[in-house]
Structures are given as C-alpha cells and as structure tokens.
NULOTI-493528 format. One record per residue (C-alpha): chain; x, y, z; residue in three letters. Coordinates in nm, 3 decimals. Example, Ala and Ser with C-alpha at 12.3 -4.5 7.8 and 13.67 -1.06 7.14 Angstrom:
% residues 2
<node A, <1.230, -0.450, 0.780>, ALA>
<node A, <1.367, -0.106, 0.714>, SER>
This chain:
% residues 320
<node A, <1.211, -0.630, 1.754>, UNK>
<node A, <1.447, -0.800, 1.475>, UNK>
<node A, <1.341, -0.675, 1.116>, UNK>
<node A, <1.643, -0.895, 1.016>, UNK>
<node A, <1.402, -1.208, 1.102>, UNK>
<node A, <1.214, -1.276, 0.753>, UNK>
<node A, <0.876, -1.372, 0.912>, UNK>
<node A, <0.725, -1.359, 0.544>, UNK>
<node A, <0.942, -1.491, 0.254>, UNK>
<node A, <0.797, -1.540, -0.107>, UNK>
<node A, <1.024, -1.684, -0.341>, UNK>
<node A, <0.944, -1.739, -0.747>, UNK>
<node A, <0.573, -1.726, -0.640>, UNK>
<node A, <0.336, -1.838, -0.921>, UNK>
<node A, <-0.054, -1.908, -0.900>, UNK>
<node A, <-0.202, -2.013, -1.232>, UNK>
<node A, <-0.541, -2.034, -1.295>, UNK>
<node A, <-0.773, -2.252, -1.549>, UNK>
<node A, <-0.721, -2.142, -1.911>, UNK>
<node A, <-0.336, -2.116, -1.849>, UNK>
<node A, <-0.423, -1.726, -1.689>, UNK>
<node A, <-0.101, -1.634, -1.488>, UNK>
<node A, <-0.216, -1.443, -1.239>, UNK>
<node A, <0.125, -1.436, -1.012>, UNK>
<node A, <0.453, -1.451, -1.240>, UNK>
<node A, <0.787, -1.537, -1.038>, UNK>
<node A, <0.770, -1.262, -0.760>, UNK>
<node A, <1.013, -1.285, -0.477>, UNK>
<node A, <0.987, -1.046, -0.208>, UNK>
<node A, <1.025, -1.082, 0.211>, UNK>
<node A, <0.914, -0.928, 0.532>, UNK>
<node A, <1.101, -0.858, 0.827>, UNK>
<node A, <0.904, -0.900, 1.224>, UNK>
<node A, <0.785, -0.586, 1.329>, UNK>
<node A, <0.738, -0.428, 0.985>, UNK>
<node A, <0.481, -0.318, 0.790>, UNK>
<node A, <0.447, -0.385, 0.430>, UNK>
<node A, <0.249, -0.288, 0.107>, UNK>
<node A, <0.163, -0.461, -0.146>, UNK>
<node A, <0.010, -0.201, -0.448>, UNK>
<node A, <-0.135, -0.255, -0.792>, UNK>
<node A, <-0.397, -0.185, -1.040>, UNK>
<node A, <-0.703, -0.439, -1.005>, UNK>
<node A, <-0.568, -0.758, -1.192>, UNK>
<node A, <-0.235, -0.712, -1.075>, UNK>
<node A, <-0.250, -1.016, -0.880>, UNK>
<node A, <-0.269, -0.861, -0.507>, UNK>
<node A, <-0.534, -1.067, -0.420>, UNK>
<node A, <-0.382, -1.415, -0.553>, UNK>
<node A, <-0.033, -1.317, -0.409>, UNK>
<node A, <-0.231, -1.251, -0.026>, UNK>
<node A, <-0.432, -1.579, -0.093>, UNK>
<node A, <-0.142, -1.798, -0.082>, UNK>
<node A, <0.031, -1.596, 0.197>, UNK>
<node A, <-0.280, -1.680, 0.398>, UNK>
<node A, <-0.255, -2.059, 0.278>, UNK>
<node A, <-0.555, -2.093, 0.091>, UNK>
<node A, <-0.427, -2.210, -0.201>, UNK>
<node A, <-0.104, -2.370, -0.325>, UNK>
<node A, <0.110, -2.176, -0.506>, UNK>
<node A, <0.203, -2.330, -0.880>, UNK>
<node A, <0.536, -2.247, -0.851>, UNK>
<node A, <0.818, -2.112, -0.604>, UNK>
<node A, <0.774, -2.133, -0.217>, UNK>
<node A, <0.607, -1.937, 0.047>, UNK>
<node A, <0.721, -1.921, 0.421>, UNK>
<node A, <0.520, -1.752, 0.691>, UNK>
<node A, <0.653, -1.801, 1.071>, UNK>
<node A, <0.904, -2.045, 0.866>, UNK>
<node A, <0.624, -2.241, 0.767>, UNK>
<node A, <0.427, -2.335, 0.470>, UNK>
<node A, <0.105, -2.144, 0.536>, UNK>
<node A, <-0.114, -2.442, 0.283>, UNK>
<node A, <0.052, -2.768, 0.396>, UNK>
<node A, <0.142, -2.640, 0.768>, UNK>
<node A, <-0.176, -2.432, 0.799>, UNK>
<node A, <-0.235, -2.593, 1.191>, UNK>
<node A, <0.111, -2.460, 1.277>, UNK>
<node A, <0.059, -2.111, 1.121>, UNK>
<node A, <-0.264, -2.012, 1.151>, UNK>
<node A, <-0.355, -1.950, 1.521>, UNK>
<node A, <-0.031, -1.683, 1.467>, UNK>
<node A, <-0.210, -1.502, 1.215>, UNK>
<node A, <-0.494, -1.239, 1.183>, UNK>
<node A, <-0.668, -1.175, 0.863>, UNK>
<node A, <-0.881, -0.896, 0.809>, UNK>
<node A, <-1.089, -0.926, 0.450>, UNK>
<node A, <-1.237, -0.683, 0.248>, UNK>
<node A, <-1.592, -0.771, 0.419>, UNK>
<node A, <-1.641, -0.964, 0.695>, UNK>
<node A, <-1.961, -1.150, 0.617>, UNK>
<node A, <-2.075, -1.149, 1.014>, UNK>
<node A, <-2.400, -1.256, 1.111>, UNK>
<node A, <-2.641, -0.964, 1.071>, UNK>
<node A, <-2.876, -1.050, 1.373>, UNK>
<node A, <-2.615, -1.068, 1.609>, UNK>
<node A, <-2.487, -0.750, 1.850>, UNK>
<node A, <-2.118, -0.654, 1.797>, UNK>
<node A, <-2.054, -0.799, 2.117>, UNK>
<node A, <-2.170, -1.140, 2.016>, UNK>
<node A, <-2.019, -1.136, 1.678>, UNK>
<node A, <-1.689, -1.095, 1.882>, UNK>
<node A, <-1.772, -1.357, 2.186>, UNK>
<node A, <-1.840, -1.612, 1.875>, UNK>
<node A, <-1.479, -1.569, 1.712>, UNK>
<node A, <-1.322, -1.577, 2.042>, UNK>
<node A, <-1.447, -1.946, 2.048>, UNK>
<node A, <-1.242, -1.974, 1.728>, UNK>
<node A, <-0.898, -1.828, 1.820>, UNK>
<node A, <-0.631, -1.908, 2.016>, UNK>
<node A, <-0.531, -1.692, 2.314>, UNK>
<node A, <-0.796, -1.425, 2.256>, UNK>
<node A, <-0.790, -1.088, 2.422>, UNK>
<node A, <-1.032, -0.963, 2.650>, UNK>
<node A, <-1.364, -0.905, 2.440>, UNK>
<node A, <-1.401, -0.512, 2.583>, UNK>
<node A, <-1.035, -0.475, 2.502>, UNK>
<node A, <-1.060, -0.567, 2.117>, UNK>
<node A, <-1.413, -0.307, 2.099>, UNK>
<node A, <-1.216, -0.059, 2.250>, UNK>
<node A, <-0.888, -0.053, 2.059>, UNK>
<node A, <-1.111, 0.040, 1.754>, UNK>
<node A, <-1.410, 0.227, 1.948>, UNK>
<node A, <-1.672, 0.029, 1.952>, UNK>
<node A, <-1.708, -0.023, 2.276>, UNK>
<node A, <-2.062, 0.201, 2.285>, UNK>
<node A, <-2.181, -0.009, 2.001>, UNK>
<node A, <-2.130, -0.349, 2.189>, UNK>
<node A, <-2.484, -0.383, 2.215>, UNK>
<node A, <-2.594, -0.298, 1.886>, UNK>
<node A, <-2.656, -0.555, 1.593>, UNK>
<node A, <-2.459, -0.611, 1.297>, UNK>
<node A, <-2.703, -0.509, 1.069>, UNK>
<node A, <-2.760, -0.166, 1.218>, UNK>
<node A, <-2.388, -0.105, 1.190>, UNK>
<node A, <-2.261, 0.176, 0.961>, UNK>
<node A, <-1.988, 0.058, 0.695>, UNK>
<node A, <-1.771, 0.190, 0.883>, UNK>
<node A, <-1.858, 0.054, 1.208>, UNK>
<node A, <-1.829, -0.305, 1.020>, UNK>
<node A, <-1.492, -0.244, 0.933>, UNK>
<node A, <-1.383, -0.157, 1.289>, UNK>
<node A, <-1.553, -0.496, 1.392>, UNK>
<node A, <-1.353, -0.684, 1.083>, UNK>
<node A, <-1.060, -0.487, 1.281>, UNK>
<node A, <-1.148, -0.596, 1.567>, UNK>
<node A, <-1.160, -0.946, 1.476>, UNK>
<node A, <-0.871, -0.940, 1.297>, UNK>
<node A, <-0.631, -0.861, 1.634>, UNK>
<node A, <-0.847, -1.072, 1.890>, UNK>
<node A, <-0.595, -1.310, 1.909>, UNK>
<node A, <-0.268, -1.061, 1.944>, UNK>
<node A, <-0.159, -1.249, 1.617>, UNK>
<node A, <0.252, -1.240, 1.510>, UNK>
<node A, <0.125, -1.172, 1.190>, UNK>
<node A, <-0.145, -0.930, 1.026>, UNK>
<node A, <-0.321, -0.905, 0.684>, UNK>
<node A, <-0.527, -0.595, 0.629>, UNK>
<node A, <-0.699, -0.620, 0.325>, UNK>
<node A, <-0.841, -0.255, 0.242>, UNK>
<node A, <-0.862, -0.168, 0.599>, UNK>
<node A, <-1.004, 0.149, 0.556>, UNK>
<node A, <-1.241, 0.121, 0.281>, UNK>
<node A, <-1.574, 0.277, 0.427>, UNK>
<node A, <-1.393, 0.478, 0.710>, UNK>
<node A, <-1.435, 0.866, 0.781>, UNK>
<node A, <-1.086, 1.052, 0.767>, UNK>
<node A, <-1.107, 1.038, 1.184>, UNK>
<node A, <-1.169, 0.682, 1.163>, UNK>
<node A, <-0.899, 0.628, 0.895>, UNK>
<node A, <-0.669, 0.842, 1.115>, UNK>
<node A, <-0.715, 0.582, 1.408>, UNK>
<node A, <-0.680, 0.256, 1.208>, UNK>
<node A, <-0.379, 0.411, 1.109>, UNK>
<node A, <-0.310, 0.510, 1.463>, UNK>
<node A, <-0.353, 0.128, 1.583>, UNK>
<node A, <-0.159, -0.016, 1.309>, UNK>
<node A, <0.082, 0.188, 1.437>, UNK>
<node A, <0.071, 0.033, 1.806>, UNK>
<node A, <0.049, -0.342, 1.634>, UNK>
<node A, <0.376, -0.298, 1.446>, UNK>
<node A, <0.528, -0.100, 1.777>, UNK>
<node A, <0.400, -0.425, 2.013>, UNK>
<node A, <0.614, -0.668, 1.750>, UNK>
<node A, <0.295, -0.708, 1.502>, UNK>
<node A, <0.476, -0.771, 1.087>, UNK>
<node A, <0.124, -0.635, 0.902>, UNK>
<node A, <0.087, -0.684, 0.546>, UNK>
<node A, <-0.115, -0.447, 0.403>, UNK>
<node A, <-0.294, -0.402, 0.062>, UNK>
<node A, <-0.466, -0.072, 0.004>, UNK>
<node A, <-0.591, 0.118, -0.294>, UNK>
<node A, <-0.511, 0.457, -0.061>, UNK>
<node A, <-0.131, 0.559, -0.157>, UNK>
<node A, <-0.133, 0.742, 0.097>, UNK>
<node A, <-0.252, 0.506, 0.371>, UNK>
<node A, <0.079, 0.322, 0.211>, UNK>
<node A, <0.296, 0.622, 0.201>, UNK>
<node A, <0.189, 0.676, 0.538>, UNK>
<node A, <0.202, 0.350, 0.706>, UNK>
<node A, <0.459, 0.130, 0.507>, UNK>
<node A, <0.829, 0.097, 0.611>, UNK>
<node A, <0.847, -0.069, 0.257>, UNK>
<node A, <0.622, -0.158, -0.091>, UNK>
<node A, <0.573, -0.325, -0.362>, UNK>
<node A, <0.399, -0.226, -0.656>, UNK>
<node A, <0.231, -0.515, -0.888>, UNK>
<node A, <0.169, -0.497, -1.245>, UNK>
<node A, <0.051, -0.769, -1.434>, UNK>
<node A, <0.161, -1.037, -1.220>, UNK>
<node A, <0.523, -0.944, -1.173>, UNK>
<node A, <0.708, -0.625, -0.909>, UNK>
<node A, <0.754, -0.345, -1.095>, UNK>
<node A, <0.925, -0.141, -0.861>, UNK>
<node A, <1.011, -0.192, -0.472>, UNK>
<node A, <1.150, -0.030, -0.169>, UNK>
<node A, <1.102, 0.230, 0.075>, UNK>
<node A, <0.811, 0.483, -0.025>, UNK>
<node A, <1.085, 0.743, -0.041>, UNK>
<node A, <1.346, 0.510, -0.277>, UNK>
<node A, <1.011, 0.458, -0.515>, UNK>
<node A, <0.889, 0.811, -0.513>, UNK>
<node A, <1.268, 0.923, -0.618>, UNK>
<node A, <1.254, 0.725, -0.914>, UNK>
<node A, <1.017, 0.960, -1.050>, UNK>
<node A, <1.083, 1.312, -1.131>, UNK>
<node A, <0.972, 1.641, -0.890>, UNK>
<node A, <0.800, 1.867, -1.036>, UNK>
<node A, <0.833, 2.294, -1.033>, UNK>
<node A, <0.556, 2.484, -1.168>, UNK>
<node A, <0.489, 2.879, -1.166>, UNK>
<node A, <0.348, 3.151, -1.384>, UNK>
<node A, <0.578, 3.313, -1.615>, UNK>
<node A, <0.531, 3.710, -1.592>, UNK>
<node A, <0.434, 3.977, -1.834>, UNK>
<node A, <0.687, 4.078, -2.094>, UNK>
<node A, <0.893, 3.759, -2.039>, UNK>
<node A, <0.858, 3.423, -2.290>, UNK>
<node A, <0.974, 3.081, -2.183>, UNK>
<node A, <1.323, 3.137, -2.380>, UNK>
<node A, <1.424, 3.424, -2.151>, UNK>
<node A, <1.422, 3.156, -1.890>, UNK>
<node A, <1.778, 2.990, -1.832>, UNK>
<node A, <1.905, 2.695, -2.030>, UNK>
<node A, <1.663, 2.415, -1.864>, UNK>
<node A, <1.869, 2.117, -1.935>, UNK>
<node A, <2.165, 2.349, -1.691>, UNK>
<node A, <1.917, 2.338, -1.432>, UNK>
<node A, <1.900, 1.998, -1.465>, UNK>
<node A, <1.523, 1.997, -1.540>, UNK>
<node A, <1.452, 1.667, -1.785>, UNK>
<node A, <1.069, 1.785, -1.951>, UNK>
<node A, <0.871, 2.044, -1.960>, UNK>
<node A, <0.494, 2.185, -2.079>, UNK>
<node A, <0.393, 2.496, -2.133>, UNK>
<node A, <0.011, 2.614, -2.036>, UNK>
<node A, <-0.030, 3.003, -2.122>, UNK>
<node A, <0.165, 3.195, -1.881>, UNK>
<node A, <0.216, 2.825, -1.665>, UNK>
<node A, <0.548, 2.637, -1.687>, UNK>
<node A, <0.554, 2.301, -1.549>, UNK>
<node A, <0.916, 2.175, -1.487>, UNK>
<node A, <1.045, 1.793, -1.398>, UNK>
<node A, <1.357, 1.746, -1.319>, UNK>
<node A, <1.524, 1.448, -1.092>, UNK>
<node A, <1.778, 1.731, -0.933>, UNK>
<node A, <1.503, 1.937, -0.748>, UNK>
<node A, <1.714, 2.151, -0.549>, UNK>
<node A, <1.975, 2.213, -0.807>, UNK>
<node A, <1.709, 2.319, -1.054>, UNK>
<node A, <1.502, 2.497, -0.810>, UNK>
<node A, <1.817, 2.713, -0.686>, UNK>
<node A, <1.922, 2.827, -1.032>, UNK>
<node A, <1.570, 2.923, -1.125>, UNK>
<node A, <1.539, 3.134, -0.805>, UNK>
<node A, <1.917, 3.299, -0.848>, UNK>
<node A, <1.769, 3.373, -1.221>, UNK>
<node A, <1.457, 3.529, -1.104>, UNK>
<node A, <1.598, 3.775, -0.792>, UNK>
<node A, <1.896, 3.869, -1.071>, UNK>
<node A, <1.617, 3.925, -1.359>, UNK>
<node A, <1.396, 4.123, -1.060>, UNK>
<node A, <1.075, 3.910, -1.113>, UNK>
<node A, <0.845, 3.705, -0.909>, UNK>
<node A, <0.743, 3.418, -0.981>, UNK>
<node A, <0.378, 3.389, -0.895>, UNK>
<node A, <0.213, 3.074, -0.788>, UNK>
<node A, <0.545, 2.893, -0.721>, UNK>
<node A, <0.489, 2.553, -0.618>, UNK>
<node A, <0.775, 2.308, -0.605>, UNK>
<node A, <0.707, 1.935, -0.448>, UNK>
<node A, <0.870, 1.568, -0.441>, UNK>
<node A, <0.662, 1.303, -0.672>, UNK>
<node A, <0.416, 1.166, -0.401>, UNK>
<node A, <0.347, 0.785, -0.394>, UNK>
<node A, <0.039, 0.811, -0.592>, UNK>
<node A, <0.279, 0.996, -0.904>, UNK>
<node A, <0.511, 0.749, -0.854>, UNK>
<node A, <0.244, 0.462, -0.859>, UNK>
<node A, <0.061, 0.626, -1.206>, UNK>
<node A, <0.417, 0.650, -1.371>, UNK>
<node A, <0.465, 0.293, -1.340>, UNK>
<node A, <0.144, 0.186, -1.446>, UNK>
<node A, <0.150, 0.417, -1.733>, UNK>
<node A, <0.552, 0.265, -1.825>, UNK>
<node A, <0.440, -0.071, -1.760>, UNK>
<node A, <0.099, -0.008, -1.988>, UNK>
<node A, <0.310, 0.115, -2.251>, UNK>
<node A, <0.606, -0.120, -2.250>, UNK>
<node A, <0.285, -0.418, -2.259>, UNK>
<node A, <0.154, -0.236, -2.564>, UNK>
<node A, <0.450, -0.262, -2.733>, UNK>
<node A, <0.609, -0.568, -2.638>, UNK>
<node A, <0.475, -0.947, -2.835>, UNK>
<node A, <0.243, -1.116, -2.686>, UNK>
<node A, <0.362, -1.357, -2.377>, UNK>
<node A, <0.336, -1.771, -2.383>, UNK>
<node A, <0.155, -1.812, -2.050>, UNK>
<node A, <0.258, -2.156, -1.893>, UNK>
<node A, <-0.017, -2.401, -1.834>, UNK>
C-alpha cells in the first residue's frame, strides 16, 4: 500500500449551478491509495456536488478532478469499472430477491466477485432468497453495500453508509470498511455520524458553504478546539478561591451554581494545577470530568465560527 500515490486529486474544484448558485468554491484537497477519507458538512455545504463530480457525473465549472489519474466525466470508460459507489438509496427493484438484485448488477460490472461472497461480507447471506421489498432499511443498505464492493473496486464512495443500520450493524460496516482499506481499497466517505468519521477516517474535511474550513487528521481538527474540565465547586468555597485560571492556562469559563466548566487548549497543564490546588486546599472535587473536544465539538465550533464570520462579513459576488 502507497498512501503517497494520490488516487483522488481535486484541485480549485467549482460546480455552479443555474442562477449563478456556487455550490463548490475553489476546494483543493487529495487522497492517498489505501486511505480512507471524510468529507463533513452541514446540508448545503456542497458534499453532495463535490462527490458528484468525483464520481464523473457532472463537469466541474472550474479546477480539475483526477481519479485513478483520470478525468472521472470525460474518461468515465477508463475510470469507472475501478470504482464502487454506494448512494444514499439504492432504488433496486422491489420484486426481486436479494439474490437476484445482486446476479443483475453482476451483469453490469467488471470482474465481479462471487455472488455468495458479496451477501456474506455484509450478512445477508440468509436473506438471499428474500425480496427487496420485504427487506428492512437496514437490510437495503447492506445490499447497497453489497453492490457497492461486487466488483473489488480500487476506489469506494460510501454515501451515508450507515443511515438505517442498528449499532451491531453499524459496528460491522465499520468492521468491513476496515478490511476494504486493509485489502488496498482508498474509500471516500461522507457521513452525518462524527463518529463513524472519527472512527473510520485516517483524514477529513469539513465543508462550509462551499469552501474547507478546516482539514486533517481527526486528532489535528479536534485540537484546534479547546478541552474542556468541568466539576462541582464545594461548600464554603466561591469560584475566586480557585487559582488564577488564565495560570492554568484555561482560556473561558461558565459558571452553573456550584458547576464550573473550564476550556483551556493546555489540558494537562490546567488539569495538573487544579488537582495540586485541590489535594493542598483538602477538597474534592465532585463530578470531575475532564475530556479532549470530540469530532462532533470540533465540527459545531466550526460551523458556529463559520456562521458567525458569514453573518458578519458583506455579501459575496457569486460568479456566473
């Protein structure tokens, strides 16, 4: 496996749409072979449009994709038996049995694995004889699954993957995705579970309005945000007995009652000196609870920035 090997690169990608609506605005971002990568954002934030032209059903307005080093729209013969593309809902014939749904895209795909192979990789292999209709929603999204990696594709995009899924069944998409990327799979992922991201991704990328507005490693994007120390102040004792904050390195604060809530971007540093203040004071500090910003803090901080920056900032001249 070579995650040096860009086997998605999107350069100054723009999709425009009639009425001069810029959907996309100048995003550049790449993917190396064997990784997996999310793509996050509020709805409008143009995951949908940026996955769209990935897939080559559109042509971008502006800037270049390459998938497999090829234009996915104008080389789409050359890319797409290498690709697998798993959307939001499949659409399947309803009278046919899971097993026929599957023998029928076979006929479409190059190089297709075994039929009882692909059921069983996302257990369906008891349901092969049961129509489409009588499927749960969740059962339908292990056949969209299914489909998806019939034909061992280079490349993977999982659109919501485990929308409709039980935490088991969730637990062994995530399982299999797993096994893809290990086997040399690159999977690009959209989700509206952070922590189907968090748990999956090897990197992000958060959209807002069209552009990136933050990128990396779950870990480099959740350390842009601050952690957070929270505990209940005891009898007899008022928040200015507690040390200087700003020495602790803590950067805000809110009181609730007897509750502080501390964020600083130096967890241990402020966590230590509140401890050393509390056993040299002789108090405990009940319902302690000291934590990293998850994904999903780190994701509604951006928003929330980006929101506010947007409320503030004039009005932008969309090009036609």
């Amino acid at each position: 496996m070579n995650t040096n090997e860009h086997v998605i690169e999107v350069t100054g990608l723009r999709r425009v749409y009639g009425g001069g609506f810029e959907a996309v605005r100048g995003i550049s971002f790449h993917v190396g072979r064997g990784e997996i990568f999310a793509l996050l954002g509020t709805n409008g934030a143009g995951k949908t449009s940026t996955v769209e032209l990935l897939e080559g059903l559109a042509r971008p307005d502006g800037g270049r994709v390459s998938v497999l080093g090829h234009d996915p729209y104008t080389e789409r013969a050359a890319v797409r038996p290498r690709t697998g593309v798993m959307l939001q809902e499949g659409g399947f014939p309803s009278e046919l049995t899971v097993a026929e749904t599957a023998r029928m895209w076979a006929g479409c795909v190059s190089g297709a694995r075994p039929i009882g192979r692909a059921l069983a990789l996302v257990g369906l292999t008891a349901r092969a004889d049961v129509r489409v209709k009588q499927l749960s929603g969740g059962e339908r999204r292990r056949l969209d699954l299914a489909l998806a990696v019939l034909g061992e594709p280079e490349v993977l995009f999982l659109d919501e993957p485990s929308t409709g899924l039980d935490a088991e069944g969730r637990r062994d998409t995530w399982d299999l995705v797993r096994a893809l990327r290990g086997a040399g799979t690159t999977v690009l992922l959209t989700t509206h579970y952070l922590e189907e991201a968090e748990q999956l991704a090897d990197r992000l990328a958060i959209l807002h309005r069209g552009r990136i507005a933050a990128a990396g490693t779950p870990a480099e994007v959740t350390a842009a945000q601050p952690s957070r120390i929270s505990f209940e102040l005891p009898e007899g004792y008022l928040p200015g007995d507690l040390p200087p904050l700003g020495e602790l390195g803590v950067c805000g604060h809110e009181i609730d009652g007897r509750v502080i809530r501390l964020r600083t971007r130096e967890l241990q540093r402020a966590a230590t000196g509140l401890l050393v203040w509390a056993q040299r004071t002789g108090i405990e500090l009940r319902r302690l609870d000291v934590r990293s910003a998850s994904l999903e803090e780190a994701f509604l901080g951006i928003a929330r920035e980006a929101s506010d920056n947007a409320a503030t900032d004039e009005p932008e001249e969309v090009a036609a």
